[in-house]
N, C-alpha and C positions, 0 to 999 in steps of 0.2 A: 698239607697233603697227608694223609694218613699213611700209614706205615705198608700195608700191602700195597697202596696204589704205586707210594715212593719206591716199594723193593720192583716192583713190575718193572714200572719205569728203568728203573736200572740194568733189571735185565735183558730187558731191551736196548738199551745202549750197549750194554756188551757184546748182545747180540749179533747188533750192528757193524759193532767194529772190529769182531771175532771174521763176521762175512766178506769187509771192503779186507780184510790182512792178509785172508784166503784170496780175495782176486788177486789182491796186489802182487802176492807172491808169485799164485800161478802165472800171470803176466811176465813178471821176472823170468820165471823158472822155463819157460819153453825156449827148447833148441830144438824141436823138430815140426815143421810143418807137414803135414801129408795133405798134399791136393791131388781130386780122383778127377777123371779127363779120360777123353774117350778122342780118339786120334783122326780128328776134324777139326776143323776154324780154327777158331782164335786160340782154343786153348797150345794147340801144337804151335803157334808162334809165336805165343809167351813164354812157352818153356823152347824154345829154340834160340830166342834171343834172351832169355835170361835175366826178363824184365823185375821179374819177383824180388829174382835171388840178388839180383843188383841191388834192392831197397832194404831187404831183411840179413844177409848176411852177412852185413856190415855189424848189423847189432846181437850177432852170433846165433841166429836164426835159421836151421839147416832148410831147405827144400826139398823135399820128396815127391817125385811126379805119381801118381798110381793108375795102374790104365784102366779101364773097363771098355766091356765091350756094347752098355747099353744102360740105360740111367737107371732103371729098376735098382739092379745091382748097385749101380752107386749109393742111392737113396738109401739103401738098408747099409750100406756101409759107415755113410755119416750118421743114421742113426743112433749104429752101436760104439760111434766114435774114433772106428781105426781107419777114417780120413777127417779134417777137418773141414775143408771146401771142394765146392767141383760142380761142376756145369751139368746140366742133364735139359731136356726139351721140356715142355707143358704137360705132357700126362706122369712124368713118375714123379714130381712132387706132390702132386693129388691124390695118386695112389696111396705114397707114401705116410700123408698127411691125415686120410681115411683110416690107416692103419695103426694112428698114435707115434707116428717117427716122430724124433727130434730136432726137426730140422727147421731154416726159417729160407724165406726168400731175404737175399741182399741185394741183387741189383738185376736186371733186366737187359737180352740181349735181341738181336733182332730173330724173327720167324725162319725156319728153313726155306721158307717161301717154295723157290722153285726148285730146292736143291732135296725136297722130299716127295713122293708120288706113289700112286696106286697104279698099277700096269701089266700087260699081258704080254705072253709073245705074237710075233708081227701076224703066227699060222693062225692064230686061236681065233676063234668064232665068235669068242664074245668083244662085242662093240663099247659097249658102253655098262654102266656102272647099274644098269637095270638086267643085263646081263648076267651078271654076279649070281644074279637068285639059284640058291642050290649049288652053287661051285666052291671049292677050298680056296681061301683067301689066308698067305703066311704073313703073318702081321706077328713084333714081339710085344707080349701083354704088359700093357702100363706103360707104353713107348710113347712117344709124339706120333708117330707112325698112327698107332692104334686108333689115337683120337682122329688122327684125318680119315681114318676108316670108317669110323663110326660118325663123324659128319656129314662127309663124302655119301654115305648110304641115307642117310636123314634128310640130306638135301635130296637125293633122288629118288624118294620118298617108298625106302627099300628096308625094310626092317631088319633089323641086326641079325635077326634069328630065321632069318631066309636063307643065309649067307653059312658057310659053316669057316668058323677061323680055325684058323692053325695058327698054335702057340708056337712060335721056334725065333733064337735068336737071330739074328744077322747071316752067320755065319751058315748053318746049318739052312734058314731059309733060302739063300744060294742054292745049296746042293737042293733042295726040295724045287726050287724051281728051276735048275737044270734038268733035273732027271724027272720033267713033270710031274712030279707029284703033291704039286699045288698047282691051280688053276693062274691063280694072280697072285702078286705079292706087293705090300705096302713097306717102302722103306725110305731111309735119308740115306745123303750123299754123306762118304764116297760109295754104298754100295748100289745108291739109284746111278751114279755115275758109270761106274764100273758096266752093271747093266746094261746101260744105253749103247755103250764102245763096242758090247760078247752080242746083244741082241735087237738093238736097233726097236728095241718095244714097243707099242700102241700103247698111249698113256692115258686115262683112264680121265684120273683129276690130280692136281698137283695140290698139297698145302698153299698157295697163294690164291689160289680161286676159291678157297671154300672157306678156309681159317684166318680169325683176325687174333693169331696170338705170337708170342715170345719163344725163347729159351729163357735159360736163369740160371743165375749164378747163386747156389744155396752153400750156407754152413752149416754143421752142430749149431743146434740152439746154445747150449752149454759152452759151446767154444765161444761164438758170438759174443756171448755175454763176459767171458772173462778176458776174450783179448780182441775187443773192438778196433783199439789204433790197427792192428798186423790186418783184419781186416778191410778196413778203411784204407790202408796203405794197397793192396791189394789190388781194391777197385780201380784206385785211382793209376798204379803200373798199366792193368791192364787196359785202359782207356788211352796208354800211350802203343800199345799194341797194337790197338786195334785203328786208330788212326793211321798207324804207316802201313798196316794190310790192307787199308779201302782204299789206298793212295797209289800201291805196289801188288797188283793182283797178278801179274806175271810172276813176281819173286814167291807169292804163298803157293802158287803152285809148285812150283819148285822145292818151295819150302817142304809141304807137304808129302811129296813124292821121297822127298829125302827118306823123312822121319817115318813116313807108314811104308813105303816100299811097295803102293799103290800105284799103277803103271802113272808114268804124266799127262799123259793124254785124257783119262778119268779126273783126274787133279785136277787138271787144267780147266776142264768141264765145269766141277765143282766152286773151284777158284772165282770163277767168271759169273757166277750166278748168287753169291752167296755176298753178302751185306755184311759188315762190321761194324762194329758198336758197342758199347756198353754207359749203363744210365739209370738213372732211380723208378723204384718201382712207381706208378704212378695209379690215383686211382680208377683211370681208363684200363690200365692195364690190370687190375686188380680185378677188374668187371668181366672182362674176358676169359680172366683164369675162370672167374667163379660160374662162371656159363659152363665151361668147359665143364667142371666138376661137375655141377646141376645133372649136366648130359651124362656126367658114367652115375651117377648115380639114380638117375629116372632107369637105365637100364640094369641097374645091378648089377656093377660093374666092379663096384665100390662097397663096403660093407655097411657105411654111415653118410648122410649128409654131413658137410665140412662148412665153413666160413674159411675164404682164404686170406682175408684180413685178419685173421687171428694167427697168422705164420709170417706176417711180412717183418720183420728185422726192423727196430726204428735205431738205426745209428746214433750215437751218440753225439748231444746238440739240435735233433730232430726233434 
């Protein structure tokens, strides 16, 4: 072997073992996990029953819940690495994903189905999703919400740029549509819940009649990669969560109402319509995201066409 090839070679073995001493440590070296969660499903009754922190901090592994009020925000949070995991819908890892985040998908949960909707009040004029044309619609950008808005109009064969959105969180899009100053509003439970208890709405279209997608449970790529078991450990807690919630949909209401201070009645709503689960991404469901994407980025939604198989997590052993 000649003498450069041999020196190469070697520095590449040091390389190498320079990189696994760095995982290895980092592995060792975490005491704190920061998981970001937004105060719905599954996540509020994993961190209620303490399913995580029963696995992790036995091996000296803190739990840190962080809330957000909408996956956007999450997404750029696991970005820039000051959360490690956390649930968000179908459009903000796309978003996210368009924008160069660091993030990957790890496992798959079920759609909001019926527990998210496009909807007016009972007074309002407009009927149906042809309607729309020309009215403010509060939707939050990069939401799951957003994409059932932009499907919802594509199926009713109503162009995005008929419709005028209005960017506003959750919170604020409430007030916007108390005090009409949006026409309709696209959102998930609890706040389509909520809605339905203060307004009794005319419902437009729901995410199960129009959408065949998920939620998702994403990490740091960079975290993924250096501490896969706490991941994989993760998944597999949460899978026991989410079994005793499809089992006990009385107790998650309750659950819920505890921890967000959302009336029960709304909860209870939510509770009742909402699917539990968690599971490997799969490539049907990889198809779906990718439609999804396709769709914000034929309207320029998105700044780049994405591959979403190029963000999927492949677990260690896969």
């Amino acid at each position: 072997m000649p003498n450069l090839t041999r020196r190469l070679f070697g520095a590449l073995v040091l390389a190498a073992t320079a990189i696994a001493a760095t995982a290895s440590h980092a592995a060792e070296s975490l005491q704190e996990y920061k998981i970001g969660f937004q105060k719905t499903s599954l996540p509020v009754i994993a961190q209620q029953q303490k399913v995580i922190e029963k696995v992790l901090e036995p091996k000296g592994i803190k739990v840190k819940w962080v809330e957000f009020t909408a996956g956007p925000p999450l997404v750029e949070a696991l970005n820039v690495g000051s959360i490690n995991v956390g649930w968000v819908g179908d459009a903000p890892p796309i978003f996210g994903q368009s924008a160069g985040s660091a993030i990957v998908y790890v496992a798959a949960l079920p759609s909001n189905g019926k527990g998210e909707a496009i909807f007016v009040k009972p007074a309002s004029p407009i009927q149906s999703l042809a309607d729309l044309k020309g009215k403010k619609v509060g939707v939050g950008k990069g939401t799951s919400a957003h994409n059932l808005l932009v499907a919802a109009l594509e199926k009713a064969h109503v162009s995005y740029d008929e419709i005028t959105p209005v960017y506003l969180s959750p919170a604020d899009a409430a007030a916007a549509f108390a005090s009409d100053k949006i026409d309709a509003w696209a959102v998930w439970d609890p706040f389509f819940a909520i809605a339905e208890t203060r307004y009794q709405p005319r419902i437009l279209a729901r995410s199960s009649e129009v959408l065949d997608v998920n939620t998702y449970f994403l990490a740091n790529r960079d975290f993924a990669a250096a501490h896969p078991d706490v991941v994989t450990t993760t998944v597999a807690a949460l899978k026991e969560a989410a079994a005793w919630a499809e089992a006990n949909k009385d107790k998650v209401a309750a659950a819920l109402h505890e921890v967000t201070g959302v009336p029960l009645e709304a909860q209870t709503i939510a509770a009742n319509r909402s699917v539990f689960g968690i599971f490997p991404i799969t490539p049907e469901i990889i198809a779906h995201q990718q439609e999804t994407a396709d769709r914000f980025f034929k309207l320029k939604l998105i700044p780049k066409a994405i591959k979403i198989s190029d963000a999927v997590w492949a677990a260690p052993g896969n």
